[in-house]
RODO-2510 file (C-alpha; in nm, 4 decimals, decimal comma):
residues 278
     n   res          X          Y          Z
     1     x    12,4671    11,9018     8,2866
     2     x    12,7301    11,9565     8,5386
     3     x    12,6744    11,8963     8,8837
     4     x    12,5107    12,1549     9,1115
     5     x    12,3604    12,2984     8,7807
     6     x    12,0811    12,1114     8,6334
     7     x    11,8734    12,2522     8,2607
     8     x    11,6151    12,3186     8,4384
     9     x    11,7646    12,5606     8,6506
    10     x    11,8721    12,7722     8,3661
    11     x    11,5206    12,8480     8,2912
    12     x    11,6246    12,8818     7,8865
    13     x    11,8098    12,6008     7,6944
    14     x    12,1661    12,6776     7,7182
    15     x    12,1067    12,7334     7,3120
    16     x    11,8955    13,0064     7,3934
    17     x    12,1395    13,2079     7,6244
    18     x    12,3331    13,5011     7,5132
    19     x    12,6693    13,3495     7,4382
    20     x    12,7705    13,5891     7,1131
    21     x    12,6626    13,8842     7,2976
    22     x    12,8228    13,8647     7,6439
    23     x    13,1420    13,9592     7,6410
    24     x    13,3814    13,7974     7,8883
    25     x    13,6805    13,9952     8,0864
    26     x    13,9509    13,7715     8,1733
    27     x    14,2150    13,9540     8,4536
    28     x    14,5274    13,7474     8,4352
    29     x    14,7756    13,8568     8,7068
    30     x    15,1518    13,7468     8,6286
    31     x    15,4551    13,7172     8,8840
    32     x    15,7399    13,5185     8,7490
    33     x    15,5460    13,2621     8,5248
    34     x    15,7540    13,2880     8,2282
    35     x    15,7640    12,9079     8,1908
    36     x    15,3481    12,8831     8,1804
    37     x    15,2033    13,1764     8,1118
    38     x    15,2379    13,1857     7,6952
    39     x    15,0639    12,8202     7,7066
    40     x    14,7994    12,9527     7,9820
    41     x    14,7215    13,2120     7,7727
    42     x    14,6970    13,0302     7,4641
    43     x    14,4764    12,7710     7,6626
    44     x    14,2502    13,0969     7,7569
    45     x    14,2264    13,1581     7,3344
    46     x    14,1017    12,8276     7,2489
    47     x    13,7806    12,9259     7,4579
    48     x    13,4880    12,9884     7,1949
    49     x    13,3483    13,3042     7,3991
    50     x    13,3618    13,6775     7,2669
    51     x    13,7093    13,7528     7,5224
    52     x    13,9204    14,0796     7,6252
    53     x    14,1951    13,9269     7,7665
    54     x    14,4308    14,1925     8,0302
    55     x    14,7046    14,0479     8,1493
    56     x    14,8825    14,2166     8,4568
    57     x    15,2673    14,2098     8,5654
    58     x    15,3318    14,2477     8,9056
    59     x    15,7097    14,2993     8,8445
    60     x    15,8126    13,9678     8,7409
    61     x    16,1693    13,9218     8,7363
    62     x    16,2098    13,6127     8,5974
    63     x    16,2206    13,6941     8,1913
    64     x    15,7820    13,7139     8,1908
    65     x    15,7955    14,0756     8,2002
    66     x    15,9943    14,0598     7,8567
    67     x    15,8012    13,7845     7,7094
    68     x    15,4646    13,9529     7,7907
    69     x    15,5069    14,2388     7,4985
    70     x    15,5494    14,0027     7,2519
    71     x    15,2454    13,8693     7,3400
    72     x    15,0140    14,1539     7,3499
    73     x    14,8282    14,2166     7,0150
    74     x    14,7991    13,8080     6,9731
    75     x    14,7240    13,6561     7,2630
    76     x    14,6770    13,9307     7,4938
    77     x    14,3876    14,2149     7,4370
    78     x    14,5249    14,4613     7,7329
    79     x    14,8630    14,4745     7,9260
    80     x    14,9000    14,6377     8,2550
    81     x    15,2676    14,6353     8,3927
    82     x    15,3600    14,7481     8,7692
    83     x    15,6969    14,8763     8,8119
    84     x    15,7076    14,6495     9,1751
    85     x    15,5720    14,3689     9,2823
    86     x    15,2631    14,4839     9,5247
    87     x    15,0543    14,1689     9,5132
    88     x    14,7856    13,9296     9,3554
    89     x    14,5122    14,1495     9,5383
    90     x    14,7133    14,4806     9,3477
    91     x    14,7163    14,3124     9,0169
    92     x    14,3648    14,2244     9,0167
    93     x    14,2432    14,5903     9,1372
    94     x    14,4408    14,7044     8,8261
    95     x    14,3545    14,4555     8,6146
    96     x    13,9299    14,5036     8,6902
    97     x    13,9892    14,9184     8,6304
    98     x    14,0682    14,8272     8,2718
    99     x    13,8005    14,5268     8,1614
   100     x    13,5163    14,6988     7,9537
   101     x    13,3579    14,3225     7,9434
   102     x    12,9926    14,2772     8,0569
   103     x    13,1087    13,9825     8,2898
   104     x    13,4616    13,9419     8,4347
   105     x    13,7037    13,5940     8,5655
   106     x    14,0124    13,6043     8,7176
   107     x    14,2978    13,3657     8,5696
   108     x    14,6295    13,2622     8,7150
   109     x    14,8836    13,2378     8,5014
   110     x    15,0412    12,8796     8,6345
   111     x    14,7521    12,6456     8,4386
   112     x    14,6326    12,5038     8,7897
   113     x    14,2793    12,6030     8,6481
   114     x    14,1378    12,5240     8,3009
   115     x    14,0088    12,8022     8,1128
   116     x    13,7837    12,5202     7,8893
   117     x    13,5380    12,5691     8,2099
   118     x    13,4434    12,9304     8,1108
   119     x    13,1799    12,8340     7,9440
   120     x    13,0234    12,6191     8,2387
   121     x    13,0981    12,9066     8,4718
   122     x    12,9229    13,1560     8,2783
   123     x    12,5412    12,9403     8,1871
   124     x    12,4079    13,0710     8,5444
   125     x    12,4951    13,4591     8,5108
   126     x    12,3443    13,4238     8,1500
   127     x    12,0524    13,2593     8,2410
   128     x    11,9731    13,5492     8,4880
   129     x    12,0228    13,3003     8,8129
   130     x    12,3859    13,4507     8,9075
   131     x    12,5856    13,7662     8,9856
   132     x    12,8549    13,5708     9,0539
   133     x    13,0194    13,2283     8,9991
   134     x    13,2779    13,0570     9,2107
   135     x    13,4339    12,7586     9,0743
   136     x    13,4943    12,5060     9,3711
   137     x    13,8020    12,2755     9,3923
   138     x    13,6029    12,0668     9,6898
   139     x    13,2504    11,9770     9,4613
   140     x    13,3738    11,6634     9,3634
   141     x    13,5724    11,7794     9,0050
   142     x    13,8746    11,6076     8,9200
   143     x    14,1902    11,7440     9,0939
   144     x    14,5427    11,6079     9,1593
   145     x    14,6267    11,4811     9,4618
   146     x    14,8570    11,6937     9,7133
   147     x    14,9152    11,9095     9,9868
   148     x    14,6542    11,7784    10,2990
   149     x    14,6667    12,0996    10,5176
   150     x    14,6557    12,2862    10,2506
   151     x    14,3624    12,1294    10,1814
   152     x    14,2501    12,1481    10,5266
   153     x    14,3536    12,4974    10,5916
   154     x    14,1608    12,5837    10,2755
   155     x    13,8886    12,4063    10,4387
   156     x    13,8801    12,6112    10,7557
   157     x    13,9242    12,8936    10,6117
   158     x    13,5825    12,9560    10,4042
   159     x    13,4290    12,8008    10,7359
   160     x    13,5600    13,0846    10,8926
   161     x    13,4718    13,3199    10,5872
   162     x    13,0990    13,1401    10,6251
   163     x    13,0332    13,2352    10,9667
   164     x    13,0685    13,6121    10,8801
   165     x    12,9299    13,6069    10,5411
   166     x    12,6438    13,3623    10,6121
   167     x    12,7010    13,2302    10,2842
   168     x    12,8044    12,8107    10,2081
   169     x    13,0356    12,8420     9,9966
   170     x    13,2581    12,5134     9,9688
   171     x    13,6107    12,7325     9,8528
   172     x    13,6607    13,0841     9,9160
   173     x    13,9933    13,0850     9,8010
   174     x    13,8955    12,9601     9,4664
   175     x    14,1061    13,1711     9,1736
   176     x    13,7965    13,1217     8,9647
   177     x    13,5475    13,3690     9,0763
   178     x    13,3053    13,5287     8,7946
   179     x    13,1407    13,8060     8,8533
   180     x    12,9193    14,0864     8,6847
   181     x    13,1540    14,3681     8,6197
   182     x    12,8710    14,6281     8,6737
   183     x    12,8252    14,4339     9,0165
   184     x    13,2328    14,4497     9,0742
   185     x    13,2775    14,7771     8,9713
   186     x    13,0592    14,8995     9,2917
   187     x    13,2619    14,6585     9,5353
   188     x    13,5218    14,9036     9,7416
   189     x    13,8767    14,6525     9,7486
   190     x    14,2126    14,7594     9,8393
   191     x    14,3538    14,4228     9,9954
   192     x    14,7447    14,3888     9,8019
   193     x    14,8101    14,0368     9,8548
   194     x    14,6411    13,7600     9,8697
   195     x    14,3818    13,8528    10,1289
   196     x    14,1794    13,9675     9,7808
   197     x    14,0031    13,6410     9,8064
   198     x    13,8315    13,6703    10,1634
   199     x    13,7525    14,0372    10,0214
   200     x    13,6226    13,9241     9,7330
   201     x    13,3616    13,6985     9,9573
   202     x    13,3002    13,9671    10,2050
   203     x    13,1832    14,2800     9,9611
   204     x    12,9795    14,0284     9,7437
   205     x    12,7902    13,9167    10,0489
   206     x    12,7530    14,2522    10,1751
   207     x    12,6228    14,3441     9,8374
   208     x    12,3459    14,0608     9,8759
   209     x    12,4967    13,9458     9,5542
   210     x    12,3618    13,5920     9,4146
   211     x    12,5969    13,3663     9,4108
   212     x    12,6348    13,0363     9,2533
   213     x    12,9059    12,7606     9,2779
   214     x    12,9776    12,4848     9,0420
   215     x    13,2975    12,2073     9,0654
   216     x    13,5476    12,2747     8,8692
   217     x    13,8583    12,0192     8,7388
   218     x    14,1974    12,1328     8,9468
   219     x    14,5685    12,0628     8,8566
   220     x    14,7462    12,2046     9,1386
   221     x    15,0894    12,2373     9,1867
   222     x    15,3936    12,1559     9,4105
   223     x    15,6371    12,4134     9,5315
   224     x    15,9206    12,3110     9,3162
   225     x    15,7036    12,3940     9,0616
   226     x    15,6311    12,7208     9,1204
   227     x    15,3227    12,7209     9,3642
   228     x    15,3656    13,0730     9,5758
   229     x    15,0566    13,0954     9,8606
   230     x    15,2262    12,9805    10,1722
   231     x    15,1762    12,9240    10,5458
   232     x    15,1772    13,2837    10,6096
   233     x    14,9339    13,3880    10,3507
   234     x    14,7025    13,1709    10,5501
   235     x    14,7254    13,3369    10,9051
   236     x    14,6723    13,6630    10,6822
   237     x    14,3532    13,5635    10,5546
   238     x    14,2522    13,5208    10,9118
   239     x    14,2730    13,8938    10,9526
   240     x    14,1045    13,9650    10,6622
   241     x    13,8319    13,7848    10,6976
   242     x    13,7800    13,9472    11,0306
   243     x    13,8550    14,2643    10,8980
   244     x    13,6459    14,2555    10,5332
   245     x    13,3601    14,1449    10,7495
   246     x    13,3359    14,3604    11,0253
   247     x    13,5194    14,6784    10,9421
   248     x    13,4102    14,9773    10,6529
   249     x    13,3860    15,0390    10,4034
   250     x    13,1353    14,7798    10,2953
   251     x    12,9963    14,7520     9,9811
   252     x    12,6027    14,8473     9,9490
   253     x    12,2903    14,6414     9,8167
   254     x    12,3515    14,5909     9,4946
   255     x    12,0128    14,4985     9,2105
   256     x    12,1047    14,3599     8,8850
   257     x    11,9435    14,5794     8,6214
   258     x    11,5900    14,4348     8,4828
   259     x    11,7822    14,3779     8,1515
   260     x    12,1460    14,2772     8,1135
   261     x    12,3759    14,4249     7,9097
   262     x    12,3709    14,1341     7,6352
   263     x    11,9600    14,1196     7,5793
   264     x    11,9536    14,4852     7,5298
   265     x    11,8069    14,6066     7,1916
   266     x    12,1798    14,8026     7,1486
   267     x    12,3629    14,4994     7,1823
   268     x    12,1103    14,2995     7,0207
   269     x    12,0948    14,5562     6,7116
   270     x    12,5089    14,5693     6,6853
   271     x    12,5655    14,1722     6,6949
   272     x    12,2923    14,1662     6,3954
   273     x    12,5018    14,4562     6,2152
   274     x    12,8190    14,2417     6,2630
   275     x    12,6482    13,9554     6,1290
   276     x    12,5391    14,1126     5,8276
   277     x    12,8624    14,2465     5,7679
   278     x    13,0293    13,9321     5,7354
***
């Protein structure tokens, strides 16, 4: 078992969870990644989980918004294009309106993060111990070796984000967050850029959500190759941490329903029917 995440936690054997019957969202926002995102996204195919893939352009100049419709039928289940870039936090907002999944993960396009962890990420929600999953780059995963203050700022920040929250979370800023969509869907977000994260944090606490976290592998990047989140995206998230915590509107107690939406006898009865009809 992974670390942070023993069998016995799970309360079923992780043969007995629902894995045919959940199906899993995956909200891929785009912004000039024509050089990674067809490999990404045929990375996110090679996961054996019942997917709806939506990819989002955020007015990508760089060739992706061309590639992208040639990709959509194949590779990609939904595509979402804005006419401007407005933002990570934008893309996603779009990108969550459209999943009809029963659980949903967000996915850059720039294969810092490996989809093959889906799987991992998903065992707690499915064994009824999670409504949400973060992925952590600071539990101890394998990870490439670069930028220290980034590292260090990444650090401080979810420190900060802790102290509001009163959640320990090792990574706030983690891409890989997994959450119920019934439980997102009820969340009230309207940050653009990349202050989505520390909202993210802030309306799941506030929604008493439970949240687990599990390490995850990490291949970051360098900027030369691409990597966007700078300096000033970090004294931005200061703000919004202050401001998703303390200011309205916040999101109210949420309670998962007795029975999720993969054990009911609906889905239960239609993934026998499919069977049959094979």
């Amino acid at each position: 078992m992974n670390k942070g995440l023993r069998r016995e936690d799970l309360g079923a054997s992780v043969e007995e969870l629902g894995w045919d019957r959940v199906r899993l969202s995956v909200v891929v926002p785009v912004y000039n990644e024509v050089r990674t995102v067809e490999a990404l996204l045929r990375k996110v195919r090679t996961v054996p989980l019942w997917l709806e893939v939506i990819a989002v352009d955020d007015g990508s100049t760089d060739g992706t918004r061309e590639l992208l419709p040639k990709l959509e039928g194949t590779l990609i289940d939904r595509l979402v294009m804005h006419e401007r870039n407005r933002g990570k936090g934008a893309a996603l907002r779009t990108g969550f309106q459209h999943a009809t999944g029963d659980v949903v993960i967000v996915q850059d396009a720039d294969m810092e993060y490996n989809p093959r962890e889906f799987p991992m990420l998903l065992q707690p929600i499915l064994a009824g111990k999670a409504d949400a999953v973060y992925g952590s780059r600071f539990l101890g995963g394998p990870h490439r070796v670069l930028f220290f203050w980034h590292s260090v700022g990444n650090r401080f920040l979810t420190l900060l984000s802790n102290m509001f929250t009163d959640v320990n979370l090792t990574d706030m800023e983690t891409c890989y967050k997994m959450i119920r969509t019934e439980l997102l869907h009820t969340l009230p977000l309207s940050a653009d850029r990349f202050g989505i994260e520390p909202e993210i944090t802030a309306r799941l606490a506030q929604a008493r959500a439970r949240i687990y976290e599990l390490p995850i592998s990490y291949d970051g990047r360098s900027y030369a190759e691409g990597k966007k989140i700078g300096w000033k995206d970090g004294f931005s998230a200061l703000w919004c941490i202050f401001r998703y915590n303390v200011f309205g509107p916040k999101a109210a107690p949420w309670t998962p329903p007795e029975v999720p939406l993969w054990d009911t006898p609906e889905r239960l009865s239609s993934i026998s029917v499919g069977r049959t009809g094979e």
